[in-house]
Z-matrix of the N, CA and C atoms (Angstrom, degrees):
N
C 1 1.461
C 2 1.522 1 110.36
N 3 1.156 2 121.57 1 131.92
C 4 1.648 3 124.36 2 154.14
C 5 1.392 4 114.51 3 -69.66
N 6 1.362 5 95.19 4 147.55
C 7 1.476 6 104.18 5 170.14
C 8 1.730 7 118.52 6 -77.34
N 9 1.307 8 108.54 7 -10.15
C 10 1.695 9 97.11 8 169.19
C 11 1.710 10 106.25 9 -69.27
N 12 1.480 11 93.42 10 135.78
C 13 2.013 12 103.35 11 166.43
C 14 1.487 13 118.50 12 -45.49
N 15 1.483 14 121.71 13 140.63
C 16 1.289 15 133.89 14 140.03
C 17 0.983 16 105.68 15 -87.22
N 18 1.177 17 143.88 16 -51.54
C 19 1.227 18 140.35 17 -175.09
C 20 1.458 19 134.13 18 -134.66
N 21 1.404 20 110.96 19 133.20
C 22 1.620 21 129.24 20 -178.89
C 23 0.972 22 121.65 21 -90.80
N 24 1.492 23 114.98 22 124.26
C 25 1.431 24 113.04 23 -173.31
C 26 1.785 25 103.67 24 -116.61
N 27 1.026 26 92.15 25 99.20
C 28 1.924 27 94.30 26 165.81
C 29 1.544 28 140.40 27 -101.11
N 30 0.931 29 95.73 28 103.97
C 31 1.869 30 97.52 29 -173.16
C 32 1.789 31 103.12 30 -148.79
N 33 1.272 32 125.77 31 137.93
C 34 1.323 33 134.66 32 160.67
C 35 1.313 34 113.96 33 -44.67
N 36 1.387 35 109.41 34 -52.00
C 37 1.591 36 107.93 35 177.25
C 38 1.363 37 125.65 36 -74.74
N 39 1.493 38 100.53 37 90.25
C 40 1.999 39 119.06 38 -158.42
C 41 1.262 40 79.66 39 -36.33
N 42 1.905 41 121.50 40 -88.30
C 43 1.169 42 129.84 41 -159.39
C 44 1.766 43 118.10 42 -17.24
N 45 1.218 44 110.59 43 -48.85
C 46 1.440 45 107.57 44 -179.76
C 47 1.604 46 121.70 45 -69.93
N 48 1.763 47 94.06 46 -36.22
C 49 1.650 48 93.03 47 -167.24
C 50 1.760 49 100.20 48 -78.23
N 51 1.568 50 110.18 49 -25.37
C 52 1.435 51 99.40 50 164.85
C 53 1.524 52 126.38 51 -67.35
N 54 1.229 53 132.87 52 -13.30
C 55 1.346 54 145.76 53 -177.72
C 56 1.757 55 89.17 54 -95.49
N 57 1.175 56 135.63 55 -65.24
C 58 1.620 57 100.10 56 -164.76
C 59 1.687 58 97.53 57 -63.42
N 60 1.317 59 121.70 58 -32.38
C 61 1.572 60 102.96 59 -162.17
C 62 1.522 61 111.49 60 -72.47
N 63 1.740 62 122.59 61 8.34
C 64 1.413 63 122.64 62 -172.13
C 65 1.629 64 90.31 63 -91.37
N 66 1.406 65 112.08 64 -40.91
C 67 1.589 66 134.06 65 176.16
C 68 1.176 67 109.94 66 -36.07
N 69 1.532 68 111.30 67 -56.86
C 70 2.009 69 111.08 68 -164.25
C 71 1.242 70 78.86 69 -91.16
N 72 1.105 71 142.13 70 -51.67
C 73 1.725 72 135.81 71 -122.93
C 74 1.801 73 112.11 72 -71.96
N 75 1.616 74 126.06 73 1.39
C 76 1.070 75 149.36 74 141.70
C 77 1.843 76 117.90 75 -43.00
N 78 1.284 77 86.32 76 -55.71
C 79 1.853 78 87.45 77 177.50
C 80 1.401 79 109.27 78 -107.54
N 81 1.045 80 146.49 79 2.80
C 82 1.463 81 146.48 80 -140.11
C 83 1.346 82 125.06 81 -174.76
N 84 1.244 83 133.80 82 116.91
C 85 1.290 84 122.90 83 177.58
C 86 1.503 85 125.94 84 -68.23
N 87 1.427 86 140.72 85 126.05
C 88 0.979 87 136.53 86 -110.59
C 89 2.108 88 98.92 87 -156.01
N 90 1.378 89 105.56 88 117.90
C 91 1.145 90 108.15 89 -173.57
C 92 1.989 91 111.24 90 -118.64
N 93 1.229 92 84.12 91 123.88
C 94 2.043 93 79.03 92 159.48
C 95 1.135 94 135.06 93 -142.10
N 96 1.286 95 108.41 94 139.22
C 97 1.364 96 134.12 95 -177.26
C 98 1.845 97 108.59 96 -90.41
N 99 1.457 98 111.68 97 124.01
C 100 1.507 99 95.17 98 157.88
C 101 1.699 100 130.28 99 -145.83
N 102 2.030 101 76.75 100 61.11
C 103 1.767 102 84.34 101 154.06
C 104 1.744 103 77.97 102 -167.17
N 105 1.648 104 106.91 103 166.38
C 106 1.649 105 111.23 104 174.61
C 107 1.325 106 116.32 105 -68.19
N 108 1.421 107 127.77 106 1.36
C 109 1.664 108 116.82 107 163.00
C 110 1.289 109 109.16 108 -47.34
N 111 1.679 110 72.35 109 -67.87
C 112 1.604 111 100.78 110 -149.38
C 113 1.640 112 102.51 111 -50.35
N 114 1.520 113 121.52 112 -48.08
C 115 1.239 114 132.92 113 177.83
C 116 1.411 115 107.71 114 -23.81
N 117 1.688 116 101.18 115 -73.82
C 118 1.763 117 103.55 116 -176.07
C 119 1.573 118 119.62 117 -52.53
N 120 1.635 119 113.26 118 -30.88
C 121 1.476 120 115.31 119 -163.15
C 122 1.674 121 99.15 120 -73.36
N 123 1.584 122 104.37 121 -5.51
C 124 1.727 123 107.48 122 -169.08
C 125 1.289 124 110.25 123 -95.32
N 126 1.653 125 121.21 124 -42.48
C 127 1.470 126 117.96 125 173.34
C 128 1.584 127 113.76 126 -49.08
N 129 1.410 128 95.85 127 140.31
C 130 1.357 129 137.44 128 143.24
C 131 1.340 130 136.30 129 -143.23
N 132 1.113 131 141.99 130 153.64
C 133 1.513 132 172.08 131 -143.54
C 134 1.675 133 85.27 132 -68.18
N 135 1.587 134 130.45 133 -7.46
C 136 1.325 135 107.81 134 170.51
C 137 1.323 136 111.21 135 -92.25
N 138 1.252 137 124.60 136 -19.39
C 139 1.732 138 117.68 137 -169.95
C 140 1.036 139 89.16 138 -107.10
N 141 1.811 140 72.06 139 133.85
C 142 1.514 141 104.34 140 168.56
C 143 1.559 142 131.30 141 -120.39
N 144 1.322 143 126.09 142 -5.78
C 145 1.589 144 136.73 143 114.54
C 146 1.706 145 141.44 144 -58.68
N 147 0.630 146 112.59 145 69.82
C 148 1.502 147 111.91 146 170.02
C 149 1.920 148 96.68 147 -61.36
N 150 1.667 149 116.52 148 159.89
C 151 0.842 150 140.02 149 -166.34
C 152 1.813 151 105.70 150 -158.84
N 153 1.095 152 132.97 151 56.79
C 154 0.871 153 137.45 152 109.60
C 155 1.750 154 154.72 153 78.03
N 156 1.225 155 130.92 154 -2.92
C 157 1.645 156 128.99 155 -178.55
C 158 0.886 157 114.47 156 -61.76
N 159 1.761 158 109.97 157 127.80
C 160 1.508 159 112.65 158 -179.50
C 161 1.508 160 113.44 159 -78.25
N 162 1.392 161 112.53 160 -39.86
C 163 1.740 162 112.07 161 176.79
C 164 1.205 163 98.84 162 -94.14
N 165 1.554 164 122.82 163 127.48
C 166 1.522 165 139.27 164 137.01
C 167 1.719 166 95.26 165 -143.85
N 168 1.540 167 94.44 166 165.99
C 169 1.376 168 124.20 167 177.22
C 170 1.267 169 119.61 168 -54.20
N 171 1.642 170 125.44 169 168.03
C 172 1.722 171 104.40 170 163.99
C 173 2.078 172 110.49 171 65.70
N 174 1.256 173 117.18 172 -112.61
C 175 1.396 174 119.28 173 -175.52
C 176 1.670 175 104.32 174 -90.09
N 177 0.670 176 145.93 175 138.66
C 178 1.796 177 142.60 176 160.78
C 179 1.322 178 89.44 177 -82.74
N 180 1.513 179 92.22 178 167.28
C 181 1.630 180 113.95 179 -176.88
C 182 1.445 181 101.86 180 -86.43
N 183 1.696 182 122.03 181 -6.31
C 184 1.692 183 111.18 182 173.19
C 185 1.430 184 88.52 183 -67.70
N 186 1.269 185 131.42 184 -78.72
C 187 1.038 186 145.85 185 -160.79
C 188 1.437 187 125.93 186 -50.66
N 189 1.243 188 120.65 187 -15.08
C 190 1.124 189 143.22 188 134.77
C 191 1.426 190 119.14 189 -34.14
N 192 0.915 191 89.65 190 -89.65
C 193 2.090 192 116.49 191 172.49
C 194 1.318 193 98.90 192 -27.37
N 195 1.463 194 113.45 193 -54.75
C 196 1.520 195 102.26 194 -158.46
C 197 2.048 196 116.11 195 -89.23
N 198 1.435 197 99.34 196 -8.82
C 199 1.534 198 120.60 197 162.16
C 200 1.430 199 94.76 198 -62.73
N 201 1.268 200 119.67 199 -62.22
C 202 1.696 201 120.76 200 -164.05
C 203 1.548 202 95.61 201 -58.44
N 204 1.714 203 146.98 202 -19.44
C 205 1.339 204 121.13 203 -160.66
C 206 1.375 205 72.30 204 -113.91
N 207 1.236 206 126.15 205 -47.88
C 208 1.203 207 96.76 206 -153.51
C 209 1.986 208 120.73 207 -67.89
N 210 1.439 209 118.84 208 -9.51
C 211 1.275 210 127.64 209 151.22
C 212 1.018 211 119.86 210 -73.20
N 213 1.377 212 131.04 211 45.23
C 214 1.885 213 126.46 212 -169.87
C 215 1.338 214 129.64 213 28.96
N 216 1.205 215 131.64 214 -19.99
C 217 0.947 216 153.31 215 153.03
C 218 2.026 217 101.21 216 20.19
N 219 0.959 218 134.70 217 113.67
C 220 1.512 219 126.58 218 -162.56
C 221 1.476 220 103.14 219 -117.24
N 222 1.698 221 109.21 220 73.76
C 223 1.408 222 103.09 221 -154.77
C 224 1.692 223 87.31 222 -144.18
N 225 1.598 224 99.91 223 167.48
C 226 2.087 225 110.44 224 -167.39
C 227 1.891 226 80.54 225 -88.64
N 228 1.019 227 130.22 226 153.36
C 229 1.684 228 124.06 227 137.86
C 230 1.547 229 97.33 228 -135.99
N 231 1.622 230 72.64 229 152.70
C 232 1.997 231 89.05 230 -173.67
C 233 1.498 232 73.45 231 -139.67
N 234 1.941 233 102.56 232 144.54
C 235 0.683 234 105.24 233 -161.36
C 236 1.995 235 76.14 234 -104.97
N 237 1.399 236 124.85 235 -177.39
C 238 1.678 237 135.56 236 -157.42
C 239 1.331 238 93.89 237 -170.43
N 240 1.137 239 126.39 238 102.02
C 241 1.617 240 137.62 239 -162.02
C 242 1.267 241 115.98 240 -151.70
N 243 1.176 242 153.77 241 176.11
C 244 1.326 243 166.00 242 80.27
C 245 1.702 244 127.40 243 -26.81
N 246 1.592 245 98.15 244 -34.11
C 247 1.755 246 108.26 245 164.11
C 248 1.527 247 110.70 246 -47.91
N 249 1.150 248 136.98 247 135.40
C 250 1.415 249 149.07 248 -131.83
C 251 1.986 250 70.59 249 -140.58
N 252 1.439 251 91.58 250 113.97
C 253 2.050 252 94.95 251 179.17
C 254 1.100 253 95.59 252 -74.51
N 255 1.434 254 106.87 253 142.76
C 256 1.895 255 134.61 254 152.91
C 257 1.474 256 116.18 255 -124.28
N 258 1.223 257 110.02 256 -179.83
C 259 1.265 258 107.07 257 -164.59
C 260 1.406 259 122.08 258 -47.87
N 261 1.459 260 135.60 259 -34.59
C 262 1.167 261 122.92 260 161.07
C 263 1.600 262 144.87 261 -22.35
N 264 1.516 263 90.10 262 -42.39
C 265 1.173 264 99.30 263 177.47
C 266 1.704 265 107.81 264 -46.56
N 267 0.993 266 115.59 265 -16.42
C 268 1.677 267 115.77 266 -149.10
C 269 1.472 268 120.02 267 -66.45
N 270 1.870 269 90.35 268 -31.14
C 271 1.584 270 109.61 269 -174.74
C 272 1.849 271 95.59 270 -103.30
N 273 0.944 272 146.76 271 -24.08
C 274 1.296 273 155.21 272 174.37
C 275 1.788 274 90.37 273 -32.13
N 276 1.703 275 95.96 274 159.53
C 277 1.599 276 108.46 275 170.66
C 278 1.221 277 105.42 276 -123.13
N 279 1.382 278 117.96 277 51.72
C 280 1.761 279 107.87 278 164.04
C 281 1.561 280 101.20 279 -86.72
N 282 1.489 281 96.92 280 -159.03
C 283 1.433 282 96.58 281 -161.32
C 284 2.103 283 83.87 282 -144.45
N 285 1.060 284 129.52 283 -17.40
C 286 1.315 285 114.26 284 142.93
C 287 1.789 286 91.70 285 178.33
N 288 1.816 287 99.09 286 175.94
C 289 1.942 288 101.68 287 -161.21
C 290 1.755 289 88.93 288 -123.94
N 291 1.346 290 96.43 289 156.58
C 292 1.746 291 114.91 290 162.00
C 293 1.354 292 98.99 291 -127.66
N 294 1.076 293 105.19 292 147.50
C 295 1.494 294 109.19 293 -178.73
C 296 1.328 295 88.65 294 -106.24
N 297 1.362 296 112.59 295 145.20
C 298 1.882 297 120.70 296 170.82
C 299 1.584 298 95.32 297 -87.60
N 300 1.714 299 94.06 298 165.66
C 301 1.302 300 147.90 299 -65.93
C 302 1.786 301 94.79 300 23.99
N 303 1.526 302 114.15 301 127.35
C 304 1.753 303 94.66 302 134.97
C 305 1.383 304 92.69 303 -145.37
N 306 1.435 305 112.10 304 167.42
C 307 1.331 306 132.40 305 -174.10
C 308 1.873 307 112.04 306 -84.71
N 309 1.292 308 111.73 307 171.78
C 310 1.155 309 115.85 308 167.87
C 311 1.369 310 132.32 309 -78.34
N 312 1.592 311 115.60 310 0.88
C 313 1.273 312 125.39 311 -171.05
C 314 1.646 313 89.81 312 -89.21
N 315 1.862 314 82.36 313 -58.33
C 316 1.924 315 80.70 314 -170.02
C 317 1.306 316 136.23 315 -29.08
N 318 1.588 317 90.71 316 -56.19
C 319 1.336 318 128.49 317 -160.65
C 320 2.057 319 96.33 318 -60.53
N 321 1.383 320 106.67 319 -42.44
C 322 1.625 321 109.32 320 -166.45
C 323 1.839 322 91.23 321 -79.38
N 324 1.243 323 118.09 322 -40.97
C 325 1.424 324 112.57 323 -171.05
C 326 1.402 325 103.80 324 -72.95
N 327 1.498 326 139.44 325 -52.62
C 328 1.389 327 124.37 326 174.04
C 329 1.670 328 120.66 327 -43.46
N 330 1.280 329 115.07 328 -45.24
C 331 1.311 330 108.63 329 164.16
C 332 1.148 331 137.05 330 -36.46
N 333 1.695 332 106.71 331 -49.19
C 334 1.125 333 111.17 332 -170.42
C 335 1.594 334 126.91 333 -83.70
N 336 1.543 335 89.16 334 -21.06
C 337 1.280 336 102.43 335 162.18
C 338 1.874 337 126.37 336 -68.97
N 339 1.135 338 83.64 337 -42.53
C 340 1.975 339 88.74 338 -179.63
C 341 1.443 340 108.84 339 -68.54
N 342 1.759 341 125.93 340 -6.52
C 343 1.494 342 146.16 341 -159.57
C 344 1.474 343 77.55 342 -103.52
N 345 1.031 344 122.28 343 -24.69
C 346 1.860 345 99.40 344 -161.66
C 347 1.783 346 101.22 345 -120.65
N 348 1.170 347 92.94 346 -34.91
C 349 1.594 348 96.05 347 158.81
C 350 1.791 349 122.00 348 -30.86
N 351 1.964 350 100.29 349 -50.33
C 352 1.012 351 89.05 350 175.97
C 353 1.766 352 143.77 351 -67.92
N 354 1.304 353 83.81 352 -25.65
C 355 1.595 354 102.40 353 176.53
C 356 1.941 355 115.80 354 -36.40
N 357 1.532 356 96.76 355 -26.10
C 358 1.588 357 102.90 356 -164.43
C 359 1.560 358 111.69 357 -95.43
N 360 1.270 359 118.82 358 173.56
C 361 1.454 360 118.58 359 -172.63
C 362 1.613 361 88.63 360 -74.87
N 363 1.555 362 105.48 361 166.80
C 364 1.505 363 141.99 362 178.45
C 365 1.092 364 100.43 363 -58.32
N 366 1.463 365 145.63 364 -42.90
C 367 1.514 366 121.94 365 -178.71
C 368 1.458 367 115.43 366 -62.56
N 369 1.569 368 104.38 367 -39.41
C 370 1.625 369 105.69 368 -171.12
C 371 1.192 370 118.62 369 -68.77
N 372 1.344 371 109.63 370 -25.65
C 373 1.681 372 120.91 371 153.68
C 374 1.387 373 111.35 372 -34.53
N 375 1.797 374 92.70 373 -72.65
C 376 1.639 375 90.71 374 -153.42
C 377 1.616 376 112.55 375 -71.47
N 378 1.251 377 107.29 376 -23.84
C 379 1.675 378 122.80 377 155.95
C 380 1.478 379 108.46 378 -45.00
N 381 1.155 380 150.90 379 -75.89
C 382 1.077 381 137.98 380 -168.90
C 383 1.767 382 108.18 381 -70.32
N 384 1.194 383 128.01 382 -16.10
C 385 1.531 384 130.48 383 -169.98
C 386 1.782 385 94.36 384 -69.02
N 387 1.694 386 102.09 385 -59.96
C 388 1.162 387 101.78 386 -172.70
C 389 1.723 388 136.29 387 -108.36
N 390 1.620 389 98.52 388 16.33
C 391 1.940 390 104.93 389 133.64
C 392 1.650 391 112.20 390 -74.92
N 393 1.462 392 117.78 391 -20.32
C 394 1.427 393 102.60 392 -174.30
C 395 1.374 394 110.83 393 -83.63
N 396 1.312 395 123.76 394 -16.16
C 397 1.587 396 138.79 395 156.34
C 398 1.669 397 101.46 396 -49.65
N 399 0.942 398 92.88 397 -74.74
C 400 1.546 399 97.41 398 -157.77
C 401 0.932 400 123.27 399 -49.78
N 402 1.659 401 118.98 400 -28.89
C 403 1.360 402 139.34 401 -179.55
C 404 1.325 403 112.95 402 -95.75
N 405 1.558 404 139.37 403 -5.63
C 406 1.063 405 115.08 404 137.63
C 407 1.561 406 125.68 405 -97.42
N 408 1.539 407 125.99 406 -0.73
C 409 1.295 408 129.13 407 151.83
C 410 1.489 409 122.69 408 -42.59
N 411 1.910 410 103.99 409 -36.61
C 412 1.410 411 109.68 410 -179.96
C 413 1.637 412 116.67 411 -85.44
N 414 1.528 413 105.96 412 -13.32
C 415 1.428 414 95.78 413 163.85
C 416 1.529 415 128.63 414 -99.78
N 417 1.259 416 102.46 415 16.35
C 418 1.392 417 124.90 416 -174.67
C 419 1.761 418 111.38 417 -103.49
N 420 0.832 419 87.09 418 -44.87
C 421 1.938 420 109.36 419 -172.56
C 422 1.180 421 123.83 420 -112.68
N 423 1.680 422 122.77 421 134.90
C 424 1.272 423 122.98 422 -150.47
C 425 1.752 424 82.27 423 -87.05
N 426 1.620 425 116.92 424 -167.20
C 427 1.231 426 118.53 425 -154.01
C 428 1.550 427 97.27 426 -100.70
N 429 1.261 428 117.87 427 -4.90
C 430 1.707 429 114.19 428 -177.02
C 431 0.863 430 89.69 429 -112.34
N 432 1.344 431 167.01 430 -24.36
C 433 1.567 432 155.87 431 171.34
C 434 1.404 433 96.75 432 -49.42
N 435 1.912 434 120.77 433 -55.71
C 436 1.569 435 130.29 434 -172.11
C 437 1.627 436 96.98 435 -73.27
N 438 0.807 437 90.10 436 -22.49
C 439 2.201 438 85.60 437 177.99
C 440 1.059 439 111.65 438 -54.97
N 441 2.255 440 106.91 439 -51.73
C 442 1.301 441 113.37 440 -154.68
C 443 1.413 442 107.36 441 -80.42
N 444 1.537 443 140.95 442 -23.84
C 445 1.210 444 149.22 443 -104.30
C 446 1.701 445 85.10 444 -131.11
N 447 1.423 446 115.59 445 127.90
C 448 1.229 447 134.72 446 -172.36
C 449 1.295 448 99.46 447 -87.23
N 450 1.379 449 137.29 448 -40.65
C 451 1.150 450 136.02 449 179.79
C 452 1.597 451 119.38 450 -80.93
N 453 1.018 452 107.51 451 -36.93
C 454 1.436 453 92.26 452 171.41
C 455 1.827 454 108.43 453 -82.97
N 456 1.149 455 123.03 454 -19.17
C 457 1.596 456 117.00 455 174.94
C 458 1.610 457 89.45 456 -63.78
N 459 1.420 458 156.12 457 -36.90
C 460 1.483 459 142.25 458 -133.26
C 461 1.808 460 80.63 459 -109.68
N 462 1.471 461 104.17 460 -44.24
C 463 1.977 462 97.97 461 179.91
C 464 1.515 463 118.57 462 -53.51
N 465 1.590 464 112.89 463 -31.14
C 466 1.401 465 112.07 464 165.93
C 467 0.888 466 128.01 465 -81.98
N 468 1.570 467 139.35 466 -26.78
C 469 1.202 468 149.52 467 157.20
C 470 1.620 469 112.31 468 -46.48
N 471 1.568 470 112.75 469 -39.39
C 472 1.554 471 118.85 470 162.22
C 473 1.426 472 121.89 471 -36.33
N 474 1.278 473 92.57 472 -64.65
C 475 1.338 474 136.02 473 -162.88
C 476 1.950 475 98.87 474 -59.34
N 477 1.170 476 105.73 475 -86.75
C 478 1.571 477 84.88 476 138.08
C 479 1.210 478 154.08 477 41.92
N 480 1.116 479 93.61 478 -114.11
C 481 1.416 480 130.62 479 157.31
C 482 1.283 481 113.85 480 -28.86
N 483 1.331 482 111.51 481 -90.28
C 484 1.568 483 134.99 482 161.96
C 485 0.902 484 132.10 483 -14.83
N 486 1.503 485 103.92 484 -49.93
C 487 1.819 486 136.20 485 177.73
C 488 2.066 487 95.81 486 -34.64
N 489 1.082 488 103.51 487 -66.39
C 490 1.627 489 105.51 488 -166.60
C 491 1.252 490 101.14 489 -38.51
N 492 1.822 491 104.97 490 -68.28
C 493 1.795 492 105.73 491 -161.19
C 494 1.138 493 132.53 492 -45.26
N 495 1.837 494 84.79 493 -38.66
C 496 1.965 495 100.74 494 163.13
C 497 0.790 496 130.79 495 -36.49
N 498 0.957 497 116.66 496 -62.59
C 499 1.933 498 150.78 497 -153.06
C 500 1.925 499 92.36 498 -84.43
N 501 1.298 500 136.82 499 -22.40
C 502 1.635 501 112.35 500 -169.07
C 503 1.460 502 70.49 501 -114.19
N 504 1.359 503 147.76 502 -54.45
C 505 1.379 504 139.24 503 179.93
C 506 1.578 505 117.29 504 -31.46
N 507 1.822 506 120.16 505 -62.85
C 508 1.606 507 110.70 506 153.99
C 509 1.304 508 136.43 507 -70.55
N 510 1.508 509 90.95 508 3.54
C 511 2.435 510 76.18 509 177.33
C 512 2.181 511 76.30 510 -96.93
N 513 0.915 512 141.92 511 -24.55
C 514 1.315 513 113.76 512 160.42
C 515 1.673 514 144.14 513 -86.26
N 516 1.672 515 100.37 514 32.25
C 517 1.538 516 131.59 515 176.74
C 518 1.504 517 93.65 516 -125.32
N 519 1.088 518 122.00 517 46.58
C 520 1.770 519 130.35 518 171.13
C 521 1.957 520 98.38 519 -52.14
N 522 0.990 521 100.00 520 -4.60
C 523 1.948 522 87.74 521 -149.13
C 524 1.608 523 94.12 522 -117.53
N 525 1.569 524 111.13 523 -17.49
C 526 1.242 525 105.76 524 173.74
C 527 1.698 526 119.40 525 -111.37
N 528 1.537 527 104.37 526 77.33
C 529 1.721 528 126.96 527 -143.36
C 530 1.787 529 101.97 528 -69.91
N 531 1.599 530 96.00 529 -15.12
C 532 2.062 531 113.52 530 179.91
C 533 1.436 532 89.60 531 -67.90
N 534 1.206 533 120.24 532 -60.95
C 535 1.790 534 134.57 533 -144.27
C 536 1.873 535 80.72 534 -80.39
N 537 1.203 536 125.72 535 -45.86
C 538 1.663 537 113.80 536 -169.31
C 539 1.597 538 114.81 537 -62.66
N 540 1.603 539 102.65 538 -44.40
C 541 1.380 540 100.94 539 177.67
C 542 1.367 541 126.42 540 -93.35
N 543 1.368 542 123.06 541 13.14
C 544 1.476 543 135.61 542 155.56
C 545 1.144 544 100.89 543 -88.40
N 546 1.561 545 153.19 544 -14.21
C 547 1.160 546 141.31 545 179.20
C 548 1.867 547 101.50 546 -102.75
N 549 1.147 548 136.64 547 -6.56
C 550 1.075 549 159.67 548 -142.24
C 551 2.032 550 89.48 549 -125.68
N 552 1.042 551 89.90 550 -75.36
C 553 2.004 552 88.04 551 177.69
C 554 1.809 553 101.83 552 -50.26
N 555 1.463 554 111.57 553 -59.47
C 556 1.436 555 101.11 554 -173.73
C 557 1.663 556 127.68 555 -40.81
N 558 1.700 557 93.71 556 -39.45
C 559 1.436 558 99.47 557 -173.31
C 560 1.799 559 103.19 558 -90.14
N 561 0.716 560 149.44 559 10.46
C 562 1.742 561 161.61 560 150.79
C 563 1.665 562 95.22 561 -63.74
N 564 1.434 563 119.29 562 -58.99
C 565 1.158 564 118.61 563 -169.43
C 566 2.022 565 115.61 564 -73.26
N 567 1.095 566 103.77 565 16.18
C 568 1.397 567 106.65 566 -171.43
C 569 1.324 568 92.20 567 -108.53
């Protein structure tokens, strides 16, 4: 292993961000930050998970997030919160949310997924960023709130959108049968 980070763990609550980073830090080299200074003064061009709190003191983890795009930064962030998503999330640049409580399964399987996520072109990215919007907007929000809401009608219309490129992009990933039938469950769930 190198000592440059795969992964950033940001949260105020040391105790926690030291407990997921004991979690990955088995497969992965494993960095934490716990406040958004420190976070930014920690990136570099090796991590490629960020992990995420939306409320802390000083920088929030929105504001965070949006330091990380707006420095190019070519990295997954999931945001790991207690913030209960609303529509905001919609325009945000994460790449998908857990709401805390989360477990250690989750926590190792979202990683690994947003780790492999990257491997694929930018639509399938932004395809999976924003069904993972939508789908926790829909467990958040009754169905006329999403009726009324201009922004999430334009996120599905994305969504959409996308659907095609996806769809001739994985029937030509025949070989990666994980990545076919995770895109295969998502669209069942629509």
């Amino acid at each position: 292993m190198t000592d440059e980070p795969e992964v950033l763990v940001v949260d105020d609550e040391s105790r926690l961000a030291d407990l997921f980073a004991a979690w990955l830090g088995t497969d992965r080299p494993v960095a934490t930050a716990y406040n958004g200074e420190e976070a930014l003064e920690q990136m570099t061009d090796s991590v490629e998970v960020v992990l995420l709190d939306r409320r802390m003191p000083g920088l929030s983890g929105d504001e965070v997030l949006q330091e990380i795009r707006d420095s190019g930064y070519d990295c997954r962030v999931v945001m790991v919160t207690a913030v209960d998503p609303d529509f905001d999330i919609i325009e945000m640049g994460f790449d998908d949310y857990l709401v805390k409580p989360v477990s250690k399964d989750d926590l190792l399987e979202m990683v690994e997924n947003v780790t492999t996520r990257s491997e694929y072109k930018t639509e399938i990215q932004e395809y999976y960023s924003l069904v993972s919007k939508k789908a926790l907007l829909e467990s958040e929000k009754a169905d006329r709130e999403l009726d009324d809401h201009d922004e999430y009608q334009d996120l599905c219309a994305r969504v959409d959108e996308l659907r095609g490129t996806v769809d001739d992009t994985v029937s030509e990933m025949s070989s990666h049968d994980d990545f076919v039938g995770a895109f295969q469950d998502l669209q069942s769930e629509k």
